[in-house]
C-alpha positions in Angstrom: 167.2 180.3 217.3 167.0 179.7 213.7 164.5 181.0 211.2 162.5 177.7 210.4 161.5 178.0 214.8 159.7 180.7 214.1 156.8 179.8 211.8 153.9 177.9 212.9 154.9 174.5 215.0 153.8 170.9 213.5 155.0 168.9 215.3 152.3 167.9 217.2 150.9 166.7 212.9 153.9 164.8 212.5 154.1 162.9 215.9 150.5 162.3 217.2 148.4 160.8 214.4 145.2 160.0 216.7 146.0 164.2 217.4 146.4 165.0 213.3 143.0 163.3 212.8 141.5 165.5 215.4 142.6 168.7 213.9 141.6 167.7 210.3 138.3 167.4 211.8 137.8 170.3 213.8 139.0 172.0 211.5 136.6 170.7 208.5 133.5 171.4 210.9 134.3 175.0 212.2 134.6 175.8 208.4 131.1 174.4 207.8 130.4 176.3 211.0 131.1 179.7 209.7 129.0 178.7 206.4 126.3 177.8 208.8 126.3 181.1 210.3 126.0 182.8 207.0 123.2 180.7 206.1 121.0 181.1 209.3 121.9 185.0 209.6 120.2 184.8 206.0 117.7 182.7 206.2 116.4 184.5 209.4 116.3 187.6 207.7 114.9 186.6 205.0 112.0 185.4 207.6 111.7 188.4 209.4 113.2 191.5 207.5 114.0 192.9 211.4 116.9 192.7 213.5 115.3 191.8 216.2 114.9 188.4 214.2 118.5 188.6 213.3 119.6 189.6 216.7 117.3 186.1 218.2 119.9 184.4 216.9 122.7 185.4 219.8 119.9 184.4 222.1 119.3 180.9 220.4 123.2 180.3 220.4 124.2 182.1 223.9 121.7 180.4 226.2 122.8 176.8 225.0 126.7 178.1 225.4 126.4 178.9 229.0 124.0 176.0 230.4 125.0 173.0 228.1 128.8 174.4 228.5 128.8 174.3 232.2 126.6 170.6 232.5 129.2 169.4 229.8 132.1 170.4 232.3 130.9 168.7 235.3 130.0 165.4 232.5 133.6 165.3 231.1 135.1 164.7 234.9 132.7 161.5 235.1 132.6 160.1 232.0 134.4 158.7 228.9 135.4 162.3 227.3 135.6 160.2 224.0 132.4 158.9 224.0 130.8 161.7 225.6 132.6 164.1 222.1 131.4 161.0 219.8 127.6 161.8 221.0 127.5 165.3 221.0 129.2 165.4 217.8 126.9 162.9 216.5 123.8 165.0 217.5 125.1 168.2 215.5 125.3 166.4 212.3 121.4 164.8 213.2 120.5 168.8 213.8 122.9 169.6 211.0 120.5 167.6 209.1 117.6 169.0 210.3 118.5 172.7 208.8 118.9 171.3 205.9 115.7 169.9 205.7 114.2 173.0 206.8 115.2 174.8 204.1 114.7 171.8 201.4 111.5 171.9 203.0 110.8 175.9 202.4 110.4 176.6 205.8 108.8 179.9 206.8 109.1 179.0 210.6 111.8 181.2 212.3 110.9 179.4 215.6 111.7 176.2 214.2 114.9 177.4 212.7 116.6 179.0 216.0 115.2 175.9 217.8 117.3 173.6 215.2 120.4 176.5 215.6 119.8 176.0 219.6 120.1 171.9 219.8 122.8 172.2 217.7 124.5 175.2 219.7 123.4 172.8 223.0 124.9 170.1 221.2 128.4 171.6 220.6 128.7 173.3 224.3 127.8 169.9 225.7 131.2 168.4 224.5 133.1 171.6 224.6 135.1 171.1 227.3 135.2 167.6 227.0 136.9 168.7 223.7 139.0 171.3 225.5 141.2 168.3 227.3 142.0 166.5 224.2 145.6 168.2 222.9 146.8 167.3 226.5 145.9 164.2 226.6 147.2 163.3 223.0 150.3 165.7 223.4 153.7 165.8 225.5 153.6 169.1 227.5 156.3 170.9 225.3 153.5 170.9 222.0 150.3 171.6 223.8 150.8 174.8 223.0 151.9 174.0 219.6 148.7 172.2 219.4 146.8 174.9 220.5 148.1 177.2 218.1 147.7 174.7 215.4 143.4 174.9 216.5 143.4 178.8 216.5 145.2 178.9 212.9 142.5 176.6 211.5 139.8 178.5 213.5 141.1 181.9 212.7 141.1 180.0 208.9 137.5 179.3 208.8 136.6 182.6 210.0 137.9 184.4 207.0 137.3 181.6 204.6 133.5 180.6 205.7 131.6 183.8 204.9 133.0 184.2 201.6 132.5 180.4 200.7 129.2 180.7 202.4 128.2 183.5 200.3 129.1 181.4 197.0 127.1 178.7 198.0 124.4 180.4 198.7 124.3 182.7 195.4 124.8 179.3 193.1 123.1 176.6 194.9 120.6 177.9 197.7 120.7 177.2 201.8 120.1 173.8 201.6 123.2 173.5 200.2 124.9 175.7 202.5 123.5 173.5 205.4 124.5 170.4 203.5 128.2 171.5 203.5 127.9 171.9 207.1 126.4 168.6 207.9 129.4 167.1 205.2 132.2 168.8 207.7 130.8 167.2 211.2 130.7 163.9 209.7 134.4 164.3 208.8 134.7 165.3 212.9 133.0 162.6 213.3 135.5 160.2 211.5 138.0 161.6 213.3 136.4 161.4 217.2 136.0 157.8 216.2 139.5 157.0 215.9 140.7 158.5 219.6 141.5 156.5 222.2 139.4 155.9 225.0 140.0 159.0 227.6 138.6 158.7 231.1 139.5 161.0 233.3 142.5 160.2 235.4 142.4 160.3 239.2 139.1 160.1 239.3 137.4 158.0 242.7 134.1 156.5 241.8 131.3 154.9 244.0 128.6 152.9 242.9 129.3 154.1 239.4 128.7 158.0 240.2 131.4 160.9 240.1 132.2 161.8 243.5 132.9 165.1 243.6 135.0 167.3 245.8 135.4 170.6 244.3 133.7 172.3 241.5 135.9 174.0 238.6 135.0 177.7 240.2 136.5 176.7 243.3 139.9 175.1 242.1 140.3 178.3 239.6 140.2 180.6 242.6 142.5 178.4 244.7 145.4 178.9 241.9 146.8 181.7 241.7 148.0 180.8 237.7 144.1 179.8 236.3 142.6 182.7 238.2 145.2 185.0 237.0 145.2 183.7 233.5 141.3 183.4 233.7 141.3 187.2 234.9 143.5 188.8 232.3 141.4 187.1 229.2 138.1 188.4 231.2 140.0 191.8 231.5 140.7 192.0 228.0 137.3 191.3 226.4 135.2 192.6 229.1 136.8 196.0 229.1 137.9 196.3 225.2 136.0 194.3 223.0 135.9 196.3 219.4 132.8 194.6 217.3 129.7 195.9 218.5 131.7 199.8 217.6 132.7 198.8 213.8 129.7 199.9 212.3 129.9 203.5 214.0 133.6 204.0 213.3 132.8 203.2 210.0 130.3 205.5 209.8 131.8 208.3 211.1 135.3 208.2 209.7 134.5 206.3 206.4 131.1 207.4 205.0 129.5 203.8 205.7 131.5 202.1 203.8 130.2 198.6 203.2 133.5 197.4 202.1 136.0 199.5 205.2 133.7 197.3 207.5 134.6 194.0 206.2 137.9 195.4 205.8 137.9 195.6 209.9 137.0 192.4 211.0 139.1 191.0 207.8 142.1 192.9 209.5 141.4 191.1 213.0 141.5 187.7 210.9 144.3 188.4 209.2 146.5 189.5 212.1 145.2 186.0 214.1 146.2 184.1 211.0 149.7 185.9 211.0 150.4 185.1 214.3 149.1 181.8 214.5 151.6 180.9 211.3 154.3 182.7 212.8 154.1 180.8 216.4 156.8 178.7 216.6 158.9 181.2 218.3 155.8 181.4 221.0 154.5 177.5 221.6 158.7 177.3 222.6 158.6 179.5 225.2 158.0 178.4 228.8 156.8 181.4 230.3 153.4 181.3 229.4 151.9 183.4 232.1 154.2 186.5 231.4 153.9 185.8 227.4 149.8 185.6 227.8 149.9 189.1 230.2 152.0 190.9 227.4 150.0 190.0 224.6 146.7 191.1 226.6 148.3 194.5 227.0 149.3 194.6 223.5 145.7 193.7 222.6 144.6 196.6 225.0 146.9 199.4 223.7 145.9 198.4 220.2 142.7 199.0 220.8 143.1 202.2 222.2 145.3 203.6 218.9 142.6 202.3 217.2 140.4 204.5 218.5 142.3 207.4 217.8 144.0 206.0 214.3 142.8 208.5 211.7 143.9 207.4 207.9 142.1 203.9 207.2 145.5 202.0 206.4 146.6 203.0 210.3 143.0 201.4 211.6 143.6 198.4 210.0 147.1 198.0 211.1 146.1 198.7 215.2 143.1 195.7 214.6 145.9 193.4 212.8 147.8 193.9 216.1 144.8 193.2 218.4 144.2 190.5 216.1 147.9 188.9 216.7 147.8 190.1 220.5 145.1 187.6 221.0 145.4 184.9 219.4 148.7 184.9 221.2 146.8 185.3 224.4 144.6 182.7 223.7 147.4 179.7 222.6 149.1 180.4 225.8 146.1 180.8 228.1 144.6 177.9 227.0 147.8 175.5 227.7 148.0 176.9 230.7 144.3 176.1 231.9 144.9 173.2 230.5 148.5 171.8 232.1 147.7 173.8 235.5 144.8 171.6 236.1 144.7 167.9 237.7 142.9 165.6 234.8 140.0 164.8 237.6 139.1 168.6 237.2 139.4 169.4 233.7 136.4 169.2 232.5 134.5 171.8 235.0 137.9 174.1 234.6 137.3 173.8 230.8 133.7 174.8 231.5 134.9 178.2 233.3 136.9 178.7 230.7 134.6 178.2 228.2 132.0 180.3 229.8 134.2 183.6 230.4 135.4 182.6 226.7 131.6 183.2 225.4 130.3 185.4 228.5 133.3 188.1 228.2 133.2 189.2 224.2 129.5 189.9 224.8 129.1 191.7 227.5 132.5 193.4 226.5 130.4 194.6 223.0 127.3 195.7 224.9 129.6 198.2 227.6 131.3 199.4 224.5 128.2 200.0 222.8 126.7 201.4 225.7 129.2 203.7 226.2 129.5 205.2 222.6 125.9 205.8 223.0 126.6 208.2 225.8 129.7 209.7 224.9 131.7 208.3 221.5 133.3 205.6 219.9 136.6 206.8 220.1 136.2 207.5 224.0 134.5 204.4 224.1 137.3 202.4 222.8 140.3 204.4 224.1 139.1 204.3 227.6 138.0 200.4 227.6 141.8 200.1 225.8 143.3 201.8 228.7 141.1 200.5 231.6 142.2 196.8 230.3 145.5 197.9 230.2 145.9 198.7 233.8 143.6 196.2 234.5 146.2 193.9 233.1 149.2 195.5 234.8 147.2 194.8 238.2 147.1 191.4 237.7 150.7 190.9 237.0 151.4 193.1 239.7 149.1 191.1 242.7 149.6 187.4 240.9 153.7 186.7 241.1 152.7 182.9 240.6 151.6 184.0 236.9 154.2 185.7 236.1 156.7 183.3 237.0 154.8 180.3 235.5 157.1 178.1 233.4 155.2 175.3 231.1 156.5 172.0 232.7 159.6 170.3 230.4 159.1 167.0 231.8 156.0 164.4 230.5 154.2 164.4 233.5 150.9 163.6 231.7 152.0 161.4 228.8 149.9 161.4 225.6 147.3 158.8 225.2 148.3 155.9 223.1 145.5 154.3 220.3 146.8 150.8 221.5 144.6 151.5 224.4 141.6 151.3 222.8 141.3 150.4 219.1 140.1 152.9 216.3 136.7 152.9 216.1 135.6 150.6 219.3 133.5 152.2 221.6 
């Protein structure tokens, strides 16, 4: 294989333009995203001077995940996904809008603000999954993990980049300008939802203009063995060894407190997603996504675990770059999976499983960690939930042979969706 395989696949730029535009604006509004985030996360304490205001904030933005995620599921098997994406993009950049009035405005409110950060939050989860079926729809089956990949770079991206652009804004210009950049990016998504072809769902039975459902997305994920499997090792992984909510007490008892070591932490989880993501060539190639995605979930678990033990600071940082590779690896192949394993009717309420694990796991994985340092230590806390996903893991591979023989499918069984369809911009 030659060296140019290797780096970061883009193809999927070069040979789907209604797929390129996508990217460009997904891309554009999870960067105004994190700036958002750095902006409310001030602006709330700057309200309330407690973290208890600060910590309202998961509450305002988890609630919305989970309901709006799982109503937007069973809404992109029965509608238009395109136009359903076009009106719940359009209604972030109206509450996009709305914070930055707020703050124009002076606002003293900090119920008003976490209601704006809710709709918006409601807004987003609503087309979430909708949004989760577009790469294979737009793609051949050989790039949607290229694709994939290609989203996790540019999320990975934002996340290192947003803070520190947020924090520039903010020190020069105030929040209303950090809430204007946001509001700049979604229109830019906005462009580009507006020049997708229509996508309805395919094999879809309809009567008197309602979705007649058979299954819901729970059901067909525990009927396959390769999304329950798939669905199970991510769950395993965050539930059982999720880092964050320990950083802080790491820090503070092998660094002194260090301000700076604890940016340096989540900087070295960014930096090893961005490394792998660029470097992913080799992995969006490979058919044997099930056995790649089980191996990089162990990896992220066995990192974790040195990481708790890792003494000298260059070491720690090292472990977290490789949890930080591990999973967007795990990720890029989970989610083509998910994606090519399920029957277009379905893959909207799938995507809304997926989404929910995807936002339900990481938390509850902080608050066991947490929860267990408090009663014993961090590094117990994070060497056993390292070694319990690890055989966790090696459980699943072991019971699920389906998984670990999956092979991503060479031939285009689900042929991308052409623009001639439906012209750019029509509704």
């Amino acid at each position: 294989m030659s060296g140019r395989v290797r780096f970061l696949d883009t193809r999927p730029l070069r040979s789907s333009p209604p797929y390129r535009a996508l990217w460009i604006g997904t891309s554009a509004a999870q960067l105004g995203a994190q700036v958002t985030l750095v902006a409310v996360l001030a602006q709330v304490w700057d309200l309330t001077g407690s973290p208890v205001g600060t910590g309202a904030i998961g509450l305002a933005t988890g609630l919305p995940m989970v309901v709006f995620g799982l109503l937007g599921g069973t809404l992109a098997d029965t509608v238009d996904r395109r136009a359903l994406v076009r009106a719940t993009t359009a209604g972030q950049l109206l509450a996009a809008g709305g914070l930055c009035a707020q703050a124009l405005a002076d606002n003293r409110n900090v119920v008003l603000l976490l209601a704006l950060v809710a709709v918006a939050t409601a807004c987003a989860a609503l087309g979430a999954p909708a949004r989760r079926t577009f790469p294979v729809r737009l793609l051949p089956p050989d790039q949607v993990a290229a694709g994939l990949a290609l989203n996790n770079v540019s999320f990975q991206f934002a996340m290192l980049a947003g803070p520190a652009a947020a924090g520039l804004i903010i020190a020069r210009w105030g929040l209303p300008a950090a809430y204007a950049t946001q509001a700049a990016a979604i229109a830019v998504a906005v462009a580009a939802v507006l020049r997708l072809p229509a996508m309805r769902p395919e094999g879809v039975r309809a009567e008197g203009g309602r979705r007649r459902a058979e299954r819901g997305g729970w059901r067909i994920v525990l009927r396959r063995h390769t999304l329950w499997g798939s669905l199970a090792t991510d769950l395993s992984a965050t539930l059982l060894a999720m880092p964050i909510a320990l950083f802080p007490l790491v820090n503070e008892v092998r660094f002194d407190g260090n301000p700076q070591t604890l940016g340096l932490f989540l900087s070295a989880v960014a930096v090893g997603g961005i490394t792998a993501g660029l470097l992913s060539g080799t992995v969006t190639r490979w058919r044997r996504g099930g056995l790649v995605q089980l191996t990089a979930a162990a990896v992220w678990g066995l990192a974790l675990a040195c990481f708790g033990l890792a003494g000298p600071l260059w070491l720690a940082l090292v472990c977290l770059a490789a949890a930080g590779a591990a999973d967007t690896i795990s990720v890029v192949t989970r989610s083509a999976l998910v994606q090519l394993e399920t029957p277009d009717a379905y893959r909207g309420r799938v995507s809304s499983v997926e989404h929910v694990i995807g936002v339900a796991g990481p938390e509850l994985g902080n608050f066991r960690g947490g929860l267990v340092a408090s009663a014993t230590s961090a590094t117990f806390s994070l060497v056993t939930g390292g070694l319990a996903a690890l055989t966790a893991i090696a459980a699943i591979a072991a019971a699920n042979a389906p998984l670990r023989a999956y092979r991503t499918p060479s031939e285009d069984r689900n042929p991308p969706a052409q623009t001639t369809t439906a012209p750019s911009g029509t509704p």
